[in-house]
C-alpha positions as CSV (number, residue, x, y, z in Angstrom):
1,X,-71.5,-72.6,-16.5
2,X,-68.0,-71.9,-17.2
3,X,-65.5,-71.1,-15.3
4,X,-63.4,-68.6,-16.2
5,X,-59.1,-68.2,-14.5
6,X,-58.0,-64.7,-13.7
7,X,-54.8,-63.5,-15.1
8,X,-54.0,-59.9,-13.6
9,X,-51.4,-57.8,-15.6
10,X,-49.2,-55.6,-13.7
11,X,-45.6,-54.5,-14.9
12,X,-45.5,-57.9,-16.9
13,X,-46.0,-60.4,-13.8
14,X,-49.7,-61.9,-13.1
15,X,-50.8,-60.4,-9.5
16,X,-53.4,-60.5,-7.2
17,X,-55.1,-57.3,-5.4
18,X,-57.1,-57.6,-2.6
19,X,-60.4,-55.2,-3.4
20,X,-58.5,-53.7,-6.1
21,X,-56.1,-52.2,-3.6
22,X,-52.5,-52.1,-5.2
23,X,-50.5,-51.9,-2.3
24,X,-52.1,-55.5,-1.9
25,X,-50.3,-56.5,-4.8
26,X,-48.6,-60.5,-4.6
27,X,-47.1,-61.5,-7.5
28,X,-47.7,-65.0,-8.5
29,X,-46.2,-65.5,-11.6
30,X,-43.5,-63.6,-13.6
31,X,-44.7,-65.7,-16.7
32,X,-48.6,-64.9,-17.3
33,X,-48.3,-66.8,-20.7
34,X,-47.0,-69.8,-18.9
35,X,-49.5,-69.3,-16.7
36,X,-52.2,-69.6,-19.5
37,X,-51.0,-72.4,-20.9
38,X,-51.2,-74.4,-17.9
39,X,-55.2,-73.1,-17.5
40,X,-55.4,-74.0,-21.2
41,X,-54.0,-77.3,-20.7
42,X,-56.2,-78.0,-17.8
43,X,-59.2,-77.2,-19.9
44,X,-60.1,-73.7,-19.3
45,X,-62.3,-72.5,-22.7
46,X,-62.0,-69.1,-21.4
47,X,-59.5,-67.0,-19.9
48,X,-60.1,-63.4,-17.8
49,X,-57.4,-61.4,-18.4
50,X,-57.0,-57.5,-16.8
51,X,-54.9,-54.9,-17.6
52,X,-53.6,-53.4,-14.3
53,X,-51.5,-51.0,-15.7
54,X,-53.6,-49.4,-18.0
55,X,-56.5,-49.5,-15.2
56,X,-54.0,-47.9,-13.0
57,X,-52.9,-45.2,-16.2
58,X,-49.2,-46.5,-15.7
59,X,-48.6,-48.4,-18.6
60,X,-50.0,-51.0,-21.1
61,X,-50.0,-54.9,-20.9
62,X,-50.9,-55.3,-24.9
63,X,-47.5,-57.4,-25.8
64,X,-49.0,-60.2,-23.4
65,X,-52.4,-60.0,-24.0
66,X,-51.0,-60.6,-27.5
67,X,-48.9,-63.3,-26.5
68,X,-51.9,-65.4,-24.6
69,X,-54.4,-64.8,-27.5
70,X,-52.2,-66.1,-29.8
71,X,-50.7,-68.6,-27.9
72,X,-53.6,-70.1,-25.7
73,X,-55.9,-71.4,-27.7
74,X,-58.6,-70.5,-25.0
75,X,-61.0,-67.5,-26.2
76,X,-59.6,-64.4,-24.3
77,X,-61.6,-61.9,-22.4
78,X,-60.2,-58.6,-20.9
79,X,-60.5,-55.1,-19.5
80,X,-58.8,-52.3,-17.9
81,X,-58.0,-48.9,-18.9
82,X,-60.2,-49.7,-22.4
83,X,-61.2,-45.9,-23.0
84,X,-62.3,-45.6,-26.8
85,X,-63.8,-47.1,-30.0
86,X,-60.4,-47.1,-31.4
87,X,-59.1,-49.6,-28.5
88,X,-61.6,-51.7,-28.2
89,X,-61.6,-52.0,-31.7
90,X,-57.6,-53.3,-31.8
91,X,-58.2,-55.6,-29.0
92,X,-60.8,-57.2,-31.4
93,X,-58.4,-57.3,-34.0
94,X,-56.1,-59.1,-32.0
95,X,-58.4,-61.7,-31.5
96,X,-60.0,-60.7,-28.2
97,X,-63.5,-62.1,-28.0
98,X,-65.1,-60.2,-25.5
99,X,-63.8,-56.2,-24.2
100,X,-64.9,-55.5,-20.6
101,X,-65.9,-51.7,-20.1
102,X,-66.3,-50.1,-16.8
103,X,-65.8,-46.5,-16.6
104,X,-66.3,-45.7,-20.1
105,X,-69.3,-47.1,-19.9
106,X,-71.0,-44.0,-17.8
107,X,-70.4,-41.7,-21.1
108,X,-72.6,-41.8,-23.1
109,X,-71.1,-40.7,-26.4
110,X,-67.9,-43.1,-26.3
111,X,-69.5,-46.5,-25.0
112,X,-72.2,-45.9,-27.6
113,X,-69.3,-45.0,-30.4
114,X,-67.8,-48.4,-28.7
115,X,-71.0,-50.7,-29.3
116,X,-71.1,-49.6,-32.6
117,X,-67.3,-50.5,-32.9
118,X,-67.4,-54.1,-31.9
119,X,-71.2,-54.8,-31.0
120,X,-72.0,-57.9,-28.8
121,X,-68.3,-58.0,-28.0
122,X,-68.7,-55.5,-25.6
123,X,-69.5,-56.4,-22.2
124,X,-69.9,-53.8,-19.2
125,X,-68.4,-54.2,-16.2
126,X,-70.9,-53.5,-13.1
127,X,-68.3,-53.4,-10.2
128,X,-70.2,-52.6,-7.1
129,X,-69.2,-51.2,-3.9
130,X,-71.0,-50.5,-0.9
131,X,-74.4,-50.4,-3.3
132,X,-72.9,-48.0,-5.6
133,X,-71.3,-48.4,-8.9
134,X,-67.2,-48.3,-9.2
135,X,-65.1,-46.8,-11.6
136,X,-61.4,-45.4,-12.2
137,X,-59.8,-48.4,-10.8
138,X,-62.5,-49.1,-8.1
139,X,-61.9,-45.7,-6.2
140,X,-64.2,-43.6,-7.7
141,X,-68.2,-44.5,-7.1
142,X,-70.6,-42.6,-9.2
143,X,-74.0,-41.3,-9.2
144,X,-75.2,-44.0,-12.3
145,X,-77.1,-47.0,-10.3
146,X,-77.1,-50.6,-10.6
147,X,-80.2,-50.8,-12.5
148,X,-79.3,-48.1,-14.5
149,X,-76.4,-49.3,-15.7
150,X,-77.8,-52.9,-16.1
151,X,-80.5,-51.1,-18.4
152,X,-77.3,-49.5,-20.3
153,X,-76.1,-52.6,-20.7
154,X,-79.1,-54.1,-22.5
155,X,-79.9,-50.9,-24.3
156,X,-76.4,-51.1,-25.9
157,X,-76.9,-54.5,-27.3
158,X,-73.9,-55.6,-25.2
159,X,-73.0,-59.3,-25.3
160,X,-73.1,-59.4,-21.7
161,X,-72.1,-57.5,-18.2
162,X,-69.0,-58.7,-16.0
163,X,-70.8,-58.2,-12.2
164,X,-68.4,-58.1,-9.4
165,X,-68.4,-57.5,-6.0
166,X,-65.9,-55.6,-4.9
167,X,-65.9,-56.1,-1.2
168,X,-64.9,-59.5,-1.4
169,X,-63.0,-59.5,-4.6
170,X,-59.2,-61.6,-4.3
171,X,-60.3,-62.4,-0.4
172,X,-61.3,-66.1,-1.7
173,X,-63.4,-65.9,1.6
174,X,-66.9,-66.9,0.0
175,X,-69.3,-65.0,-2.0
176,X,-72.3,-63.0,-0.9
177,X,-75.4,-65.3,-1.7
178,X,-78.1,-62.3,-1.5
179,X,-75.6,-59.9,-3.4
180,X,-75.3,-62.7,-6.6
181,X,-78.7,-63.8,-6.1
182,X,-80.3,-60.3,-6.4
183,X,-78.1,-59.6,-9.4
184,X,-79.3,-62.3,-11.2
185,X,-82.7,-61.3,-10.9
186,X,-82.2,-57.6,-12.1
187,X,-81.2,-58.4,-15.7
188,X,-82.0,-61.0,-18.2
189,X,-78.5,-60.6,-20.2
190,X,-75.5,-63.3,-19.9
191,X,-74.0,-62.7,-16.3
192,X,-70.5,-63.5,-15.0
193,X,-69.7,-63.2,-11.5
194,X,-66.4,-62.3,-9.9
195,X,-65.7,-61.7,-6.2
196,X,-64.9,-64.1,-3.2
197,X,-65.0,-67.2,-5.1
198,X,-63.1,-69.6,-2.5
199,X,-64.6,-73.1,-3.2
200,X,-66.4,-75.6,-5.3
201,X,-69.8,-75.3,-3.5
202,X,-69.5,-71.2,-4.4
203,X,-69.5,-72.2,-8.3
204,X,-72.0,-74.7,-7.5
205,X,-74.0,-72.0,-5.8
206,X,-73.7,-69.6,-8.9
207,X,-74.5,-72.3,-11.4
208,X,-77.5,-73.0,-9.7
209,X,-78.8,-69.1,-9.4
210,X,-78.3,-69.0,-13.3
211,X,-74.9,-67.3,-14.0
212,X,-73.3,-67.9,-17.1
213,X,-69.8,-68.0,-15.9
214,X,-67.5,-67.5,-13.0
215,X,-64.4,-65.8,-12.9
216,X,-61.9,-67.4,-10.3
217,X,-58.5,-66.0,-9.3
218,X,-56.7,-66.4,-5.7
219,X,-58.6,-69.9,-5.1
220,X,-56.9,-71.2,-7.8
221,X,-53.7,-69.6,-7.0
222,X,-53.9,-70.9,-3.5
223,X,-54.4,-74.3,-4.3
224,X,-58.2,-74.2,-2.8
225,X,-58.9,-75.7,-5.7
226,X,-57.6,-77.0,-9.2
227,X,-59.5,-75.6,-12.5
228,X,-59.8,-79.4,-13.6
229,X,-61.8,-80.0,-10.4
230,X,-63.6,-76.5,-10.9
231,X,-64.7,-77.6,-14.0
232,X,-66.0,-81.2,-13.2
233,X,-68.1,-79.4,-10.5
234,X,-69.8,-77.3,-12.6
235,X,-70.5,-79.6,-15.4
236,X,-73.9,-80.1,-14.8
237,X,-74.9,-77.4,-13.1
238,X,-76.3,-74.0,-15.0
């Protein structure tokens, strides 16, 4: 299983939200490529970036993305505010490996024009809040279901989905066994979890229900844990 950092884009720095709240917002580094480098250098393969401001419609984030693609050396993954064919499409071009659709991904014309675009690249985001799926930023939830979105997801061709759960994502407080677990089971398709991560036996935990990867933000950033000794714990697990 890897385990994947999270670098949150917003007005240049790399943040953290709590539940996707912005007026949670801590700033932890005014250097995200810095910030990269140092994952890089501790051996992440893989690095989660999001694009706040263009989730939030306030602005764009490509310069860095850019910047840490380039620069990294780790194969690059992001989302946020990606809303056609055409974007997706330059994010490839860039170097991206794999584009992370959420609320695009409940119209059906433009995430189809986007899996033809850039094919297994795409992965869907299934953010989940109280049951229900999340869009626009986490503050919208629509009428589309889990399941139905899953079934999207594997109808598409997608490379993979991006599950997260959003009532204890950037609380580091532990994850929901019966929410990952039951997740797991509803798809056959590469899964990546994301929400409460906040220690080694969580990643353990994951590794062991069969997720592909895990996406880890404020545990890093709080010193709960290093990525080095993230990594050695999940070695041979999943």
């Amino acid at each position: 299983m890897q385990v994947i950092p999270a670098i949150d884009l917003l007005e240049g720095k790399a943040v953290r939200l709590t539940q996707g709240k912005r007026e949670t917002v801590k700033v932890y580094s005014s250097d995200p490529l810095a910030l990269a480098l140092d994952f890089a250098k501790q051996g992440a393969q893989w690095l989660h970036l999001v694009d706040l401001d263009a989730c939030f419609g306030l602005g764009s984030n490509a310069s860095a993305i850019k910047q840490i693609v380039s620069a990294s050396g780790a194969s690059v993954q992001t989302g946020g505010g990606v809303k056609s064919a055409r974007q997706a499409k330059e994010l490839c071009e860039i170097g991206v490996k794999r584009v992370i659709v959420g609320t695009a991904a409940i119209d059906d014309a433009t995430i189809a024009q986007m899996s033809t675009a850039i094919g297994e690249s795409l992965w869907i985001a299934c953010d989940v809040k109280d049951g229900k799926v999340a869009v626009s930023g986490w503050e919208r939830k629509v009428e589309l279901t889990v399941d139905e979105l899953l079934d999207r997801a594997k109808a598409l061709g997608a490379g993979g989905i991006i599950v997260t759960d959003i009532s204890r994502d950037g609380t580091a407080k532990g994850i929901s066994r019966a929410f990952f677990s039951a997740m797991r089971q509803k798809t056959s398709l590469p899964l990546i979890a994301a929400g409460g991560i906040g220690s080694l036996e969580n990643l353990r935990e994951l590794g062991g229900m069969g997720y592909d990867g895990a996406i880890v933000g404020l545990a890093l950033y709080e010193g709960n844990f290093t990525y080095a000794e993230a990594k050695e714990a999940v070695e041979n697990v999943g």
